[in-house]
N, C-alpha and C positions, 0 to 999 in steps of 0.2 A: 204854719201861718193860718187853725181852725178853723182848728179847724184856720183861713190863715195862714202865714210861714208857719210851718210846721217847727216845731222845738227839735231842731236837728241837733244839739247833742244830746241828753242824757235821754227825754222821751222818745228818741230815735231810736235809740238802744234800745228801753222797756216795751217798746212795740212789739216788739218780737213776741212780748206772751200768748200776741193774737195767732201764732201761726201754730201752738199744739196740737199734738196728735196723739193717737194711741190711750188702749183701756184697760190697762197693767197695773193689778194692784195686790197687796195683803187684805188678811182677814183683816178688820181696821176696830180698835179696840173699843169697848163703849167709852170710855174717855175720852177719847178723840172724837167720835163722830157726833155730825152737826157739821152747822153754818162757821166756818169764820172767817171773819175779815175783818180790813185795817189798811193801812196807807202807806205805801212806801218810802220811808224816810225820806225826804228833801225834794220829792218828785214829786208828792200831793197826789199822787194813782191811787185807787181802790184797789185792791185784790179779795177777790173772793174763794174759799175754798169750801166746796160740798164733802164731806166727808160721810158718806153713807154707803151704802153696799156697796157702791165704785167714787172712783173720785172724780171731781169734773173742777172746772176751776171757770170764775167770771172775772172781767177786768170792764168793771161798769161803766170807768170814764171812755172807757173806747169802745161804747157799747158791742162788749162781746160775752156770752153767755152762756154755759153750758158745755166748756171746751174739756174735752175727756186733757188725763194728764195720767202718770206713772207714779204710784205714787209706792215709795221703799220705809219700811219701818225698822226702826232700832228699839227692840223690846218694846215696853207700855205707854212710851210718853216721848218719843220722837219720831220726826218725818223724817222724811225728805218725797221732796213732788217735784217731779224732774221733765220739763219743756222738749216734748220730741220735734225732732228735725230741725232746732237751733241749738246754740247753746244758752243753758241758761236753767236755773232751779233755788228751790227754795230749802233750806233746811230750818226746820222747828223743833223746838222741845216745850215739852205741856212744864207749865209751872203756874198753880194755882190754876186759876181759871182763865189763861191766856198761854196762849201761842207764842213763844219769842220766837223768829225767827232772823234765817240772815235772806236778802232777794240779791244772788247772783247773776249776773250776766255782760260776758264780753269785758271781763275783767273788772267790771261795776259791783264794789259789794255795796249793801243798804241793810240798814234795820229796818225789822216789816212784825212788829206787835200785831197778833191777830185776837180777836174778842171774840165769843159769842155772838151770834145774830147776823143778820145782813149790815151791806151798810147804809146810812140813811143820808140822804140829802134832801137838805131845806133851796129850792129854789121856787119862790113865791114869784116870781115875774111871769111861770110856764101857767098859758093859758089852758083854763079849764070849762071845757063844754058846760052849759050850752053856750054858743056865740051868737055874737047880735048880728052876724054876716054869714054869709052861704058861704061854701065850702065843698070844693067839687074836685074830686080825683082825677088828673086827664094823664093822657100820654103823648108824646111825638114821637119824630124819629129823624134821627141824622147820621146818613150815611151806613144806613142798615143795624146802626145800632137804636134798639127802643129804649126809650126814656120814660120816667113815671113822676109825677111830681100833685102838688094838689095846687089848686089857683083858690084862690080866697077874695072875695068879693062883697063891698056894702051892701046891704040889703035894703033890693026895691031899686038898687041904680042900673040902667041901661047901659051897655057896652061901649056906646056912640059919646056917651056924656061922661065916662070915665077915662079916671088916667090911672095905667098899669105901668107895674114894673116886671121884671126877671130879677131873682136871687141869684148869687152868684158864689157858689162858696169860695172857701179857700183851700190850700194844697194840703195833700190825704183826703182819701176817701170816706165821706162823709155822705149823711144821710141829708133829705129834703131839708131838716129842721136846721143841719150843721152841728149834730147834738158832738158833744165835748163835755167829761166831768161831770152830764146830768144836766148840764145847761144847753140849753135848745134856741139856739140867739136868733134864727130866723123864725121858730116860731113865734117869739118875742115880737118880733120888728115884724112879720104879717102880720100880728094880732093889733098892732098897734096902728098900720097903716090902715087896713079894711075899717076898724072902728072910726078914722079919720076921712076916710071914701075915698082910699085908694086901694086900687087891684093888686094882687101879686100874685107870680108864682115860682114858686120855689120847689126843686126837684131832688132827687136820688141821684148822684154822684155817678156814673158808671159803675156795674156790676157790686152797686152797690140797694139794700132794699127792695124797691120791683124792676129797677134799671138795669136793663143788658148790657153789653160789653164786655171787654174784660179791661181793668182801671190799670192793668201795672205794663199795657202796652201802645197807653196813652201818653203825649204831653201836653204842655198851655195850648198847645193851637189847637190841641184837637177839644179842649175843655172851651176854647174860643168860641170854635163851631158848634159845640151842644149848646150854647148861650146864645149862636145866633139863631137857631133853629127853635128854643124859648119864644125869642124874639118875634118867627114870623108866627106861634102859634096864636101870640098875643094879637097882631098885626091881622091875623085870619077871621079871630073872633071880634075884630072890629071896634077895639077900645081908643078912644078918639087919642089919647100919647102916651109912645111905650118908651120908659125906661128902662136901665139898668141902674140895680145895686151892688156891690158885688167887694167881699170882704178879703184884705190883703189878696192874696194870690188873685183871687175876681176882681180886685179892685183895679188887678193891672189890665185882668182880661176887659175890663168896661172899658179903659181904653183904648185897646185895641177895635173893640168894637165902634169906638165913637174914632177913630181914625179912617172906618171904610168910606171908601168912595161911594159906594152905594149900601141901604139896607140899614147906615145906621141912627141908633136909636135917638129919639128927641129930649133925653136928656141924660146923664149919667150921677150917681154917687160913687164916691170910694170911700171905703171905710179901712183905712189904715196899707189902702192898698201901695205896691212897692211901684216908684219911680227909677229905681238906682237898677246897676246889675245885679244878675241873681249871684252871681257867687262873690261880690263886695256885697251884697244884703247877707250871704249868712255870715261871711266871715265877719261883721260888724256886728250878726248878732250873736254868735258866737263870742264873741268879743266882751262883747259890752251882760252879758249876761254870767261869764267869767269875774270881770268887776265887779258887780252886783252883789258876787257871792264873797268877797272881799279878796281878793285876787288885786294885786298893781300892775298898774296898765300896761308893763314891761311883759310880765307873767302870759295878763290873758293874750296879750298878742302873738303869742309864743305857741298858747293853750288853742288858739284861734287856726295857725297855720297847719300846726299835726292834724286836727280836726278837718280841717280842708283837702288834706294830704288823703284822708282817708275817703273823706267823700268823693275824689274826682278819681277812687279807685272800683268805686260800686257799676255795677251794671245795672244801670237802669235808664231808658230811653227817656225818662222824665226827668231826671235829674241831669244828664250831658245838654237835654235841650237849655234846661233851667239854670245852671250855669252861666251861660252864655245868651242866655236870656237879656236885651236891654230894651226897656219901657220908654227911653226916653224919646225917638220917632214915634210913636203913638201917641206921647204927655202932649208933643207939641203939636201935634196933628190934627188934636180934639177943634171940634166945629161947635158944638151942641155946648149947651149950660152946665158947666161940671162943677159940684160941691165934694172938696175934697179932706175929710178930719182925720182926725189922728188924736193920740193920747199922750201928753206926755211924760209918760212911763212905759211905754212901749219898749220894750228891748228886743222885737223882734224885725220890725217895719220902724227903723229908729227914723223918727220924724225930721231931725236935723240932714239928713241924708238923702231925704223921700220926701216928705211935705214940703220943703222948702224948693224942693228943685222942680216940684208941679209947681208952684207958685211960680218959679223963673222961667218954667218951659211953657206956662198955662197965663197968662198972665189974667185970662178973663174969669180963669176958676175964682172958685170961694172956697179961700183953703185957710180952715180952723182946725186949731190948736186945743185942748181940751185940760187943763193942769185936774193930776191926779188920776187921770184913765188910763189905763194899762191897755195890750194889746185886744183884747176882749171889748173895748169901752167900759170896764167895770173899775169903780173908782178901791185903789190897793193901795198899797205900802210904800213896795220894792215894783211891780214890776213884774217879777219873776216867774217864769209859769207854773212854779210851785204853788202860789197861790189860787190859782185859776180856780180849782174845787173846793178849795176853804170858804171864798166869797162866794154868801146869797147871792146877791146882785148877780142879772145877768146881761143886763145892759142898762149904760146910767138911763135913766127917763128923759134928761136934758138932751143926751143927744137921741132918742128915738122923739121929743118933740121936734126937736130942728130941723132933720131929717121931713118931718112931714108938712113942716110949715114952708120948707124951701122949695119943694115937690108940687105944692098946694099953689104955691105962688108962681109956677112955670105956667 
């Protein structure tokens, strides 16, 4: 949910590339060595492979970098680069000036063409120094765990005469910006707010960038708590109204936060965040993202239940919470001015499901619909999360104007 409901099936799977280990290799032949990469068929993932005195492999859209890998040779002109401690690997043969390879894992095979060079992405929305706003690195702390995030500020405005928000990502661990793919969407949407004279700040994920913790023995409540603790940093330094923004997965934590009795914030956005329960949101988006890829509604619901069957066999404290997760006592609980959009191409936070039902549990929100915006707000196709790294775009402009004109007008 990106960053977001996370794309639990297939990029749930290719995650895994992040967890390699191990610096196991052959002599590696001058033909082979170099930079390559290329994208894994249907999944829109980067893959990177360093092939030089040892092998190391990057996976850019999930910003990871540098990751050692095993890499086995067959004569002059094939691999194979094999994933330790999961399962999972890549086998190539050189032919011409490219890499064919196949990307296995957990019984997923994929075509994976690698090129010459790194890979490049065009995203013209990621702001570039110098900025017309200050910009200041802080930290807090909640419940012994510290946090690191940067607050971003108009310049020349006083604290007392401004209104701030808290960022709020969404589920996986993600950095301040929520980068995903190369796309950096909160830093988008700070850059966009400060230039308009509003505050933000947006932070490091647990044990994720400078943020301590450790993230895989967290759930939403405790990702609640590092938001309200956001919250009083803003509240400390004296910014005359503190919001929340906070995207799918955040978007439900801002309600929960605008549900407290006390402490909470004077106003909230969601941005595709989930109303429904957690395990009818994935199973829907499972579902509906099954369809997409031309699957009949018989199929994916079928394709939806096995997938479900496997997730409620994981061990993981964030996932049994999330599950059983239900937003709708918090939708209705909201006190404060809530603006709640969505896209309607969404297949992961599917609006009919979620948007609609803050509108019946919310009746005072301002809940917009957006035709052609996908989970991202980036206007696509399909939908799909395969195209998340194809598209420039990293959030439409339309909805980062409304967003600050609704903010403006609090």
């Amino acid at each position: 949910m990106n960053h977001f409901l996370r794309i639990f099936t297939i990029l749930a799977l290719s995650s895994g590339i992040l967890a390699c280990n191990g610096n196991k290799q052959s002599a590696i032949p001058e033909a082979l060595k170099g930079t390559w990469s290329g994208e894994i068929e249907d999944l829109g993932l980067a893959l990177v492979l360093h092939l030089e005195d040892s092998c190391t492999m990057d996976s850019p859209d999930q910003g990871a970098y540098g990751l050692p890998a095993t890499l086995t040779l067959s004569g002059e002109d094939a691999i194979k680069v094999k994933f330790q401690g999961i399962p999972g690997n890549v086998k190539g043969k050189l032919d011409g000036d490219s890499l064919i390879c196949t990307f296995s894992q957990l019984g997923l095979k994929k075509r994976l063409a690698l090129g010459r060079g790194p890979i490049v992405r065009n995203r013209p929305q990621t702001p570039q120094p110098p900025f017309p706003y200050r910009t200041e690195d802080v930290d807090f702390e909640h419940d012994g765990v510290k946090l690191t995030g940067t607050l971003s500020s108009p310049e020349l405005s006083r604290p007392e005469e401004t209104t701030a928000v808290v960022l709020v990502s969404g589920s996986g661990q993600q950095n301040r910006d929520e980068e995903l793919m190369a796309h950096r969407p909160f830093a988008v949407l700070a850059d966009a707010l400060a230039r308009g004279g509003v505050a933000s700040l947006r932070y490091d994920d647990r044990g994720c960038g400078g943020s301590g913790g450790v993230f895989e023995e967290a759930t939403t409540l405790d990702f609640a708590d590092d938001a309200r603790a956001a919250l009083r940093l803003l509240r400390a330094r004296g910014f005359n109204k503190v919001g929340v923004i906070g995207h799918s997965e955040g978007g439900t934590i801002a309600f929960m936060l605008a549900a407290d009795e006390e402490g909470a914030p004077d106003f909230i956005v969601s941005l595709a965040g989930m109303a429904d329960r957690g395990d009818s949101t994935l199973f829907r988006q499972i579902e509906r993202m099954t369809e997409l890829q031309g699957a009949p509604k018989k199929i994916a619901s079928i394709a939806a239940k096995a997938s479900m069957r496997k997730l409620l066999k994981q061990k993981s404290v964030w996932m049994e919470y999330f599950l059983t997760l239900d937003p709708a006592p918090y939708v209705s609980g909201v006190k404060c001015p809530c603006l709640a959009l969505n896209g309607d191409k969404d297949s992961q936070v599917i609006p009919e499901f979620n948007l609609s039902k803050i509108d019946t549990l919310c009746p005072a929100a301002d809940c917009r619909l957006y035709p052609g915006l996908n989970h991202l707000f980036q206007h696509c196709t399909t939908g799909l999360s395969n195209e998340y790294s194809r598209i420039e775009e990293t959030m439409s402009p339309e909805v980062l104007s409304d967003i600050l004109a609704w903010i403006r007008h609090q």
